[in-house]
C-alpha positions as CSV (number, residue, x, y, z in Angstrom):
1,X,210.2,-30.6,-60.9
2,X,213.9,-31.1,-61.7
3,X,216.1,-28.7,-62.9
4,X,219.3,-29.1,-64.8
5,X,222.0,-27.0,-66.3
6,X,222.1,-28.3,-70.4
7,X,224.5,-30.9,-70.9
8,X,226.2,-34.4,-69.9
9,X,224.7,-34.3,-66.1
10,X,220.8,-34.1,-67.3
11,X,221.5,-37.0,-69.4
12,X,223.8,-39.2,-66.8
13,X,221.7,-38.2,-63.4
14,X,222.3,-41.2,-60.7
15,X,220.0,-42.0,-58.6
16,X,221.0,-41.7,-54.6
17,X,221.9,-45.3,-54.4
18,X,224.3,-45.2,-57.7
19,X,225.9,-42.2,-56.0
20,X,226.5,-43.2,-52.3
21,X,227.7,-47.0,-54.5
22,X,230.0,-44.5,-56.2
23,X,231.7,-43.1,-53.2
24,X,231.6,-46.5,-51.5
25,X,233.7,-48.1,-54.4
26,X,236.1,-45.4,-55.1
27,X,239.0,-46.5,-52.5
28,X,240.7,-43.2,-52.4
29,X,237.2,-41.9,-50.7
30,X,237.5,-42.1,-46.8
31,X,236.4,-40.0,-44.4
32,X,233.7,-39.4,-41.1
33,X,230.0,-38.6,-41.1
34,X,228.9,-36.5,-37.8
35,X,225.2,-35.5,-37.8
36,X,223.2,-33.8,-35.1
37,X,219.3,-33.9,-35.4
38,X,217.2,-35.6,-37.4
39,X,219.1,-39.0,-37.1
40,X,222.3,-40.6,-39.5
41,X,220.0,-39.8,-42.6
42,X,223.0,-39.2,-45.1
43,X,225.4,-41.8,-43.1
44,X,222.3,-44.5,-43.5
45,X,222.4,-44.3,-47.1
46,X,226.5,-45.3,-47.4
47,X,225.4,-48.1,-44.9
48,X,222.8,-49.6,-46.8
49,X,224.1,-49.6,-50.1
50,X,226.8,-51.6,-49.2
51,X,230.8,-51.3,-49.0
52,X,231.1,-48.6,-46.2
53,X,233.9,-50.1,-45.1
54,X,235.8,-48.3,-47.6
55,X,234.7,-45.0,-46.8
56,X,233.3,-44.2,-43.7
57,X,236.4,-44.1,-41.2
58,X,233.6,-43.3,-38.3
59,X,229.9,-41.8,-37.7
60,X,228.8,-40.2,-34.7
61,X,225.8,-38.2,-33.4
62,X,226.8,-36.0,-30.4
63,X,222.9,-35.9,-30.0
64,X,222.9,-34.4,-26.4
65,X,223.9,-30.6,-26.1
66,X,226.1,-30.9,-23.3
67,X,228.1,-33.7,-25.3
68,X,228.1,-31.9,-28.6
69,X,229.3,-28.6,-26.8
70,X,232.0,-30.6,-25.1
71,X,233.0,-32.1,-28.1
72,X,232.5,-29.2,-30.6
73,X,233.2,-26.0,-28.1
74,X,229.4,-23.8,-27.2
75,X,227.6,-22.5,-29.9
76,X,225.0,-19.5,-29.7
77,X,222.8,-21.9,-31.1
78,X,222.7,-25.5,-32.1
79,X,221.6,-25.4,-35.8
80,X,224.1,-22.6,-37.0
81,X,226.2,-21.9,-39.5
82,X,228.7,-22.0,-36.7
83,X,228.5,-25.2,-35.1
84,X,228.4,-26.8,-38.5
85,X,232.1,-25.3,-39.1
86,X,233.0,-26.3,-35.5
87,X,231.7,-29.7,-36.7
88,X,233.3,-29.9,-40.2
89,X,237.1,-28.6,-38.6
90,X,237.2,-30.7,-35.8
91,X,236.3,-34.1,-37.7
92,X,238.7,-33.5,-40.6
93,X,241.3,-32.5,-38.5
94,X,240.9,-35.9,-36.3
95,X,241.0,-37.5,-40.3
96,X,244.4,-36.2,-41.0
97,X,246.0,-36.5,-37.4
98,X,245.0,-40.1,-37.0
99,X,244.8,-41.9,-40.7
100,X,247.6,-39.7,-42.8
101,X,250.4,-41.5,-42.6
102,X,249.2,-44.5,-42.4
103,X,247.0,-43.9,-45.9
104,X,247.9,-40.7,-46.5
105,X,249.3,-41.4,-49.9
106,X,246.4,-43.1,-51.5
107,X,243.5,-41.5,-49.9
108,X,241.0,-37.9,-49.8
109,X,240.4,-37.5,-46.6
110,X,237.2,-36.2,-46.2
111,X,234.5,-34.9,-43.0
112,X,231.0,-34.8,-43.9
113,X,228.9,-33.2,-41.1
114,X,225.1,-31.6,-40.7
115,X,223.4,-30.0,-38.0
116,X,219.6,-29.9,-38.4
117,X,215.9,-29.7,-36.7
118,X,213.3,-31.3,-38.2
119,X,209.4,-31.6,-37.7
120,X,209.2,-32.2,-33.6
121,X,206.0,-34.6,-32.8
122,X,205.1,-31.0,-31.2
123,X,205.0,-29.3,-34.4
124,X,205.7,-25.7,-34.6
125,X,209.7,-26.1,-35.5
126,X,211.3,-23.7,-38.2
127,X,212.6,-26.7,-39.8
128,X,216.3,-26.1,-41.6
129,X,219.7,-27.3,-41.6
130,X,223.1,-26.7,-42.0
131,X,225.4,-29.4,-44.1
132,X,228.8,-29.0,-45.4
133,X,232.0,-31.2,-46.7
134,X,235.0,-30.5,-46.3
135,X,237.9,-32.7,-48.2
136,X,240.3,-33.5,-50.0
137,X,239.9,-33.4,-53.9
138,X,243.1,-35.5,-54.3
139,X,245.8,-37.4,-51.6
140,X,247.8,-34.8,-49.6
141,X,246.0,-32.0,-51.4
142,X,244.7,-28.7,-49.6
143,X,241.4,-28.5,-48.3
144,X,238.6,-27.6,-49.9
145,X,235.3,-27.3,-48.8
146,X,231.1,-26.5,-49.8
147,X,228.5,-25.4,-47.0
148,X,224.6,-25.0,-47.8
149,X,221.6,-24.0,-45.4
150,X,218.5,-26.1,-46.4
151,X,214.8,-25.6,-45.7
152,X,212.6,-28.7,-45.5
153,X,209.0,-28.1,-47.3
154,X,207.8,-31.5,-46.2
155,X,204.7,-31.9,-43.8
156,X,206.0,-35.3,-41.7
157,X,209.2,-35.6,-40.1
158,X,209.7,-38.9,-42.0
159,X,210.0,-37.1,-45.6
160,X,211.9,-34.8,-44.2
161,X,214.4,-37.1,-42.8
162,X,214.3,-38.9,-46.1
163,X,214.9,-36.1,-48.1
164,X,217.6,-34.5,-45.5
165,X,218.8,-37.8,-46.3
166,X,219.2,-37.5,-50.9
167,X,220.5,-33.9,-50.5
168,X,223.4,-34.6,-48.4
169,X,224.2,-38.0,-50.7
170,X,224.2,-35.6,-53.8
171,X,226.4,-33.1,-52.0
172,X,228.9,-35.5,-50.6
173,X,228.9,-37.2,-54.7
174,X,228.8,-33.6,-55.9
175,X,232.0,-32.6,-53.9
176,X,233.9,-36.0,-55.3
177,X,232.3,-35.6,-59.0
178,X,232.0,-31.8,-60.0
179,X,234.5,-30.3,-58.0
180,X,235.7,-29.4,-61.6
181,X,232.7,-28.0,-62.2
182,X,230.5,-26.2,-59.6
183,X,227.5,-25.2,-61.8
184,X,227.4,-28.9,-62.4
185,X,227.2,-29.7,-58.8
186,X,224.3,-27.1,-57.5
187,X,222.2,-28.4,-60.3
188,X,222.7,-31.5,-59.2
189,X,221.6,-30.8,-55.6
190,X,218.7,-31.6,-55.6
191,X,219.0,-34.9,-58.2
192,X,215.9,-37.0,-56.8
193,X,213.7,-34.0,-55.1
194,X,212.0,-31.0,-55.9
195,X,211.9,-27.5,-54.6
196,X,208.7,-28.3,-53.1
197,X,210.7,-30.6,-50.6
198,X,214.1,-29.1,-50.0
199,X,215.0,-25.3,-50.3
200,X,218.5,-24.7,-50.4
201,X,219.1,-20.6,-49.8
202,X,223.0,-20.7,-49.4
203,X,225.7,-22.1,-50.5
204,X,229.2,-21.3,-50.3
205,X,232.3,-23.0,-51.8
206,X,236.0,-22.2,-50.1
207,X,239.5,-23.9,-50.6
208,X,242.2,-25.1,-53.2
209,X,239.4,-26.9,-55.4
210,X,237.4,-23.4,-55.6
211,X,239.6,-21.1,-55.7
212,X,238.2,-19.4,-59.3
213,X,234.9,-19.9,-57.6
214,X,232.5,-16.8,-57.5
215,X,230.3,-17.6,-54.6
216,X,228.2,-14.1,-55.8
217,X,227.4,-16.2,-59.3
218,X,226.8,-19.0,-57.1
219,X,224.3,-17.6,-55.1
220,X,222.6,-16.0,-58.4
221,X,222.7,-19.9,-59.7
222,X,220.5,-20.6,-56.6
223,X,218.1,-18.8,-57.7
224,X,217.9,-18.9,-61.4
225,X,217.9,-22.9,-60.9
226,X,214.5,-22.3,-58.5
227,X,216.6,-23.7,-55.5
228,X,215.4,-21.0,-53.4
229,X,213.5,-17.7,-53.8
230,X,216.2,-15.6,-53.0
231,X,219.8,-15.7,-52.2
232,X,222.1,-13.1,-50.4
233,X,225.6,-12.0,-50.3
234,X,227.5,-9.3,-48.2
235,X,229.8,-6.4,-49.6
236,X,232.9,-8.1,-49.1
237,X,231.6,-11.0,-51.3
238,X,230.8,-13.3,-48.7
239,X,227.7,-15.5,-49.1
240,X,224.9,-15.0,-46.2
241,X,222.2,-16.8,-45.1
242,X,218.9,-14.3,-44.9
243,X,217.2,-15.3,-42.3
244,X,220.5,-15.9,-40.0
245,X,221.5,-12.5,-41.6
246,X,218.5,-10.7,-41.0
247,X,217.5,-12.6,-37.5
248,X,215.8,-10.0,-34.9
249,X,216.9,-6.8,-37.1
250,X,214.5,-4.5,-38.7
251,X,214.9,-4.6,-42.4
252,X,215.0,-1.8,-45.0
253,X,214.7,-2.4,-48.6
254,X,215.2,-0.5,-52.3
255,X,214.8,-2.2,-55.1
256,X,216.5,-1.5,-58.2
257,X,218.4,-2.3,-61.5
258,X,221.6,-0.7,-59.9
259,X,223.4,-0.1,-63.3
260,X,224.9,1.7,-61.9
261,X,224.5,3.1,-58.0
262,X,223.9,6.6,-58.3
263,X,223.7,9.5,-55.5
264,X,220.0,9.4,-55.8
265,X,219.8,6.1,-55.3
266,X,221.6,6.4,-51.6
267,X,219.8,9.3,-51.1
268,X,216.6,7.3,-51.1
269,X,218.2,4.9,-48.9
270,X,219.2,7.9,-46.4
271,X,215.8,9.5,-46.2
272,X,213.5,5.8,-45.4
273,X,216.5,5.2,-43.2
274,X,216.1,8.3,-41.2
275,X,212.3,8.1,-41.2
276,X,212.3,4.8,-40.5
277,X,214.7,4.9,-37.7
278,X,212.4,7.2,-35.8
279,X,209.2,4.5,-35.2
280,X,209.2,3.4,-31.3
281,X,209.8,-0.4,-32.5
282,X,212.6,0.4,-34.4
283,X,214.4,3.4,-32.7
284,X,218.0,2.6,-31.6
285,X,218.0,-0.9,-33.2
286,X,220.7,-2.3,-35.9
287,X,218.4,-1.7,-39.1
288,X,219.7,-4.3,-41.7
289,X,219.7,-2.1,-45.0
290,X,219.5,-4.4,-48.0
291,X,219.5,-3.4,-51.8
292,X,217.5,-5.9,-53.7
293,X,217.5,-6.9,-57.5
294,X,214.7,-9.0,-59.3
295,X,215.2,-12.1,-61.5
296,X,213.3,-10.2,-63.6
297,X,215.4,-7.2,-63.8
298,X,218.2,-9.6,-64.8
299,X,216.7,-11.4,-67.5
300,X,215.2,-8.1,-68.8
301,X,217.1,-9.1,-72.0
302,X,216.3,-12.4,-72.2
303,X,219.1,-14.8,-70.8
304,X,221.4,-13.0,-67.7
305,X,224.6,-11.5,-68.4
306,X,227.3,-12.7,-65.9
307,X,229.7,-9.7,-66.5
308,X,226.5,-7.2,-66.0
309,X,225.1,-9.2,-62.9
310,X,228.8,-8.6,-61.2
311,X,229.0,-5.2,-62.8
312,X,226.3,-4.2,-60.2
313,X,227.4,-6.2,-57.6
314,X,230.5,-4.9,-57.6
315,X,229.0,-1.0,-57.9
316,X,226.6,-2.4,-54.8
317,X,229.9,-3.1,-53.1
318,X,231.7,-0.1,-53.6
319,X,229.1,1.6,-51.5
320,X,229.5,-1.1,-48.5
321,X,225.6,-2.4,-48.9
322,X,224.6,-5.5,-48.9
323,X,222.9,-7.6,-52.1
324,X,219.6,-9.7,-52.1
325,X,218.7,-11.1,-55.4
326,X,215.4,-12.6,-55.5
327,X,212.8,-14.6,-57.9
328,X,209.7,-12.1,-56.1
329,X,208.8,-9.8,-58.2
330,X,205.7,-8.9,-56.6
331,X,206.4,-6.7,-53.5
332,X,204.0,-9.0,-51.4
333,X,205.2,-12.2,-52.5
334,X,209.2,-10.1,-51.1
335,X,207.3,-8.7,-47.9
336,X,206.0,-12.4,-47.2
337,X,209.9,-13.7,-47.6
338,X,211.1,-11.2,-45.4
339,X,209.0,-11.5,-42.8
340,X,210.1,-15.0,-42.4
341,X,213.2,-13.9,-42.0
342,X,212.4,-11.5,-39.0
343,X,210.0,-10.5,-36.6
344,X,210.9,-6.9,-36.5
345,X,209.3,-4.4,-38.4
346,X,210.2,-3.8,-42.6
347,X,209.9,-1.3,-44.9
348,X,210.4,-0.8,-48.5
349,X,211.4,2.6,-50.6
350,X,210.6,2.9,-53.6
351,X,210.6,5.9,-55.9
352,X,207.2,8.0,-57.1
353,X,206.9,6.1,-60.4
354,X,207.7,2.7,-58.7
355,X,204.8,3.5,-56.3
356,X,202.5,4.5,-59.1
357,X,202.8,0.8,-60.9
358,X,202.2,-0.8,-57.6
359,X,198.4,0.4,-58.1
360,X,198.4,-1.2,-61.7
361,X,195.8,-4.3,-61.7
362,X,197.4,-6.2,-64.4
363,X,200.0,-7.8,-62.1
364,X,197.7,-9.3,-59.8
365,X,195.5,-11.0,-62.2
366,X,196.7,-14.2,-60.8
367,X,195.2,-13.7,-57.5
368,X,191.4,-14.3,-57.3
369,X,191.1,-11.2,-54.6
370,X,193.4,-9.0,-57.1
371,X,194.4,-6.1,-55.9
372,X,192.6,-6.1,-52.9
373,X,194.3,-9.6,-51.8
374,X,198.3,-8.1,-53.2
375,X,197.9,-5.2,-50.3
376,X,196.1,-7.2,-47.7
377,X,199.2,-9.0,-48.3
378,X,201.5,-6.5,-48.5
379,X,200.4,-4.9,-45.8
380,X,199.6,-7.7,-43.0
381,X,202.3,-7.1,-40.5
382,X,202.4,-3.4,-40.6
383,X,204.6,-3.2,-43.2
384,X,205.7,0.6,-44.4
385,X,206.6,1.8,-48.0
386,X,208.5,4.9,-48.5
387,X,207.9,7.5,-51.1
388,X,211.0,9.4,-53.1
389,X,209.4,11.8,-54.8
390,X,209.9,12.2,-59.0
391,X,210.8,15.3,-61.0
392,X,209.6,16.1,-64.1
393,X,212.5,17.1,-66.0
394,X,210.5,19.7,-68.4
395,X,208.8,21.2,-65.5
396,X,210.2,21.1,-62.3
397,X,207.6,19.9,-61.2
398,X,207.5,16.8,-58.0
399,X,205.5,13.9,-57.6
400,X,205.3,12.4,-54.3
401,X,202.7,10.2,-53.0
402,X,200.2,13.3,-51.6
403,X,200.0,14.2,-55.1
404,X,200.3,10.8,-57.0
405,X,198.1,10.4,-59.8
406,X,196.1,7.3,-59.3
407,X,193.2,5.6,-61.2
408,X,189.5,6.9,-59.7
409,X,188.5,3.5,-58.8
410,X,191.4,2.9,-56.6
411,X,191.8,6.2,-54.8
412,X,189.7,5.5,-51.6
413,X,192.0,2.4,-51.4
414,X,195.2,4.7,-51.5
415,X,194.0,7.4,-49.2
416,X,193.2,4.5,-46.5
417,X,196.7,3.2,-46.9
418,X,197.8,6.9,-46.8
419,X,195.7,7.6,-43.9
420,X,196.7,5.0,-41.8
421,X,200.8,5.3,-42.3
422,X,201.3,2.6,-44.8
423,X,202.8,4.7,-47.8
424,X,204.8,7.5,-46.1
425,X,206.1,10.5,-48.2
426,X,210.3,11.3,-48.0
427,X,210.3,15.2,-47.7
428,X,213.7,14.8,-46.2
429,X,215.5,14.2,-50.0
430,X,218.8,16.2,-51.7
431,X,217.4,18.1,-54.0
432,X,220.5,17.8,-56.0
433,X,219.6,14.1,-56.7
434,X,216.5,14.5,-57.8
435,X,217.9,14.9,-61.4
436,X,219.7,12.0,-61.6
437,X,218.6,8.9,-63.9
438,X,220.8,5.9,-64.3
439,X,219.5,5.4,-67.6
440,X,221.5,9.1,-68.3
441,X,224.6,7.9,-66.7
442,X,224.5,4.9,-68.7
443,X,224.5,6.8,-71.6
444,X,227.0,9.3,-70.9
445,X,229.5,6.6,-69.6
446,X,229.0,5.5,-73.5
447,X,229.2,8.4,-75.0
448,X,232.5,9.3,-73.0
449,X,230.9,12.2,-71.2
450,X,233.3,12.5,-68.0
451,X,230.5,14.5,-66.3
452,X,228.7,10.9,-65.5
453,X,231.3,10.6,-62.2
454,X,229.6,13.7,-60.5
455,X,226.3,11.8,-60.6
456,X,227.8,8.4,-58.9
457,X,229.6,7.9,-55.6
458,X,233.8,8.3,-56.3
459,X,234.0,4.6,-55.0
460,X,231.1,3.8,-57.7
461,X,233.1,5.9,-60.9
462,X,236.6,3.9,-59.8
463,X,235.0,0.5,-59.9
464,X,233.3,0.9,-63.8
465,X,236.7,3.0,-65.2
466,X,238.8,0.2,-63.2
467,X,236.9,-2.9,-64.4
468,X,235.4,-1.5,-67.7
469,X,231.9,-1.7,-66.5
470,X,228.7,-0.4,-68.7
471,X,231.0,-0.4,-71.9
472,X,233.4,2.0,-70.0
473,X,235.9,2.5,-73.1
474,X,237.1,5.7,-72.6
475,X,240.6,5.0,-71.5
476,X,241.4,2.8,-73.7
477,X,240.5,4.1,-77.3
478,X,239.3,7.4,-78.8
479,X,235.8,8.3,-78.4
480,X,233.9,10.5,-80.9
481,X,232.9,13.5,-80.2
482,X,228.6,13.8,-80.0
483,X,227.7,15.8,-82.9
């Protein structure tokens, strides 16, 4: 399946020999291929198609570790973000010291480079890569420069060289092409493969070409595109990789529409933290505490909002957590994802109501074992879900997950997962959070109700009145008074 942004590129797609032909041809193109793993697959394509001579200034493999580390300074590990960048800095570097002024005026320098491990003849390999260019958009211009992590989905070393080979061709014709346009140029990642081959989970664009760039939408473009199932990016911004991000940590989860953060949602964070801090496996280890929105949750309204989708990143932010968007709705479809990502033990925290619909057949019609099959699922590595409890607003009253009203037919079902420590109740909450809705803070905020800052974090109320989030208006014209 292909997938293309509307417009020029879904009618003028090139197939990986018209682009590498591209870049060959184009004389102000020059620049060094380095690839460890998996063999010259990107190079091979700029040699086969004919006039390399015209582009590729040199191509190496530093194939043995002792040479690459020599070469490229030691890396924690060989297929890393940071060897790629060890990779990509050195080789451009070499470009400018030895070639500038000799064709400095006429010429983008450029360093392609990829570190990857594919299918062994072993088998068993987590089989990714890291790729990246870094260049030149124009002669004697700044850098710029685009990294990605890729998964390959293919069964037989071979594909996956060959497809290692098409993504790094589009990326190296994307960086020339669509600098102009980087929407453009993650759409057209994957021009001559499908998700079911490649995966690509990050991306990040950096320099004087992408300076307007907003890796956060990037990342969100990811995954609305079907790239990958879920992207990540940190407080400050910065785009992560999940799996290098959450790598040996124990991972806590709350998923949420975040508009906005309010106090009860860090509260719920703050109890499954505590609780969860306490199991033997987990005790006095570096929990990596993630907040999560759905795909679905952002098309709620039909097509996404850009200036909403930032609106809760930027709230997210504000209280220093991190940001996983992803395309799994169903919380065993995320638990499967995660651990993938980890062999340490997760957790999710959900709210009483949130609970409640996670015993509702009607999603898991699509599996033949139902719900049955969902918690198996869910459930398989020990997972653990944490209850907040729900007040009713009329009566006081709490609902955690010892009182939980749940259909007859499913309540041995519950009690088992009860029983055995799967769904854990939070008895350790604020109670002054307990009457705190985002939905009321949303109103307030547009009714111009000032008391809406006492239910957010300060950091939270300065970002919306700052930025105008949530059709903050209050500042800037006269509200009207609720009759």
């Amino acid at each position: 399946m292909q997938h293309h942004l509307p417009g020029t590129h879904a009618l003028k797609t090139m197939n990986t020999h018209q682009k590498a032909l591209s870049v060959n041809l184009d004389p102000r193109r020059y620049g060094t291929f380095a690839e460890i793993g998996a063999g010259q697959e990107v190079v091979r394509w700029f040699f086969r198609v004919g006039g390399g001579a015209g582009t590729i200034a040199k191509s190496m493999s530093a194939y043995d570790m002792k040479v690459s580390d020599a070469i490229y300074g030691r890396a924690s590990r060989y297929v890393c973000r940071e060897r790629l960048e060890a990779m990509l800095d050195q080789e451009h570097r070499l470009n400018l010291e030895r070639l500038r002024e000799a064709r400095g005026e006429t010429s983008t320098f450029f360093a392609f480079a990829d570190t990857v491990a594919a299918q062994g003849y072993k088998g068993g390999t987590e089989c990714h890569g890291w790729m990246g260019i870094k260049f030149q958009a124009h002669p004697r211009d700044e850098d710029s420069q685009i990294i990605i992590h890729v998964r390959m989905r293919d069964g037989e070393t071979a594909l996956q060289q060959e497809a290692l080979g098409i993504v790094g061709v589009n990326l190296v014709y994307g960086a020339f092409a669509f600098n102009h346009e980087p929407e453009v140029l993650v759409d057209s990642l994957l021009d001559g493969l499908s998700t079911s081959r490649i995966e690509i989970d990050m991306i990040e664009f950096s320099g004087i070409a992408f300076r307007r760039v907003d890796n956060r939408l990037m990342s969100l473009k990811l995954v609305e595109l079907g790239l990958s199932g879920a992207a990540m990016f940190a407080a400050n911004g910065a785009v992560l990789q999940p799996s290098e991000f959450l790598y040996r940590k124990p991972i806590l989860v709350e998923r949420g529409s975040f508009r906005p953060v309010c106090h009860v949602n860090l509260d719920m964070l703050r109890c499954a933290h505590e609780k969860f801090s306490l199991l033997p496996d987990v005790k006095g280890k570096d929990v990596a505490q993630v907040m999560e929105i759905t795909m679905r949750n952002l098309k709620a309204e039909g097509e996404i909002d850009r200036r909403d989708f930032l609106a809760r990143a930027d709230v997210i932010a504000a209280c220093g957590m991190n940001v996983l968007i992803s395309d799994y709705f169903e919380y065993y479809r995320l638990a499967a994802y995660l651990s993938q990502c980890t062999k340490e033990r997760i957790a999710i925290t959900m709210g009483a109501g949130s609970l409640r619909e996670l015993f509702d057949e009607k999603y898991y019609t699509a599996l033949e074992g139902g719900i049955l099959e969902s918690f198996g699922r869910l459930f398989k590595n020990d997972l653990k879900i944490y209850c907040y409890p729900l007040m009713d607003r009329e009566s006081g009253e709490l609902t955690t997950c010892d009182n939980l009203a749940i259909k007859p037919e499913l309540q041995r079902l519950y009690g088992y997962l009860l029983d055995r420590g799967g769904i854990n109740n939070l008895d350790n909450f604020n109670p002054d959070c307990l009457g705190i809705f985002s939905r009321d803070v949303l109103r307030k905020i547009g009714d111009c109700d000032p008391s809406w800052e006492q239910m957010v974090p300060k950091s939270v109320a300065n970002v919306i009145k700052e930025r105008k989030y949530f059709d903050y208006q209050c500042d800037t014209a006269p509200c009207a008074v609720p009759a």
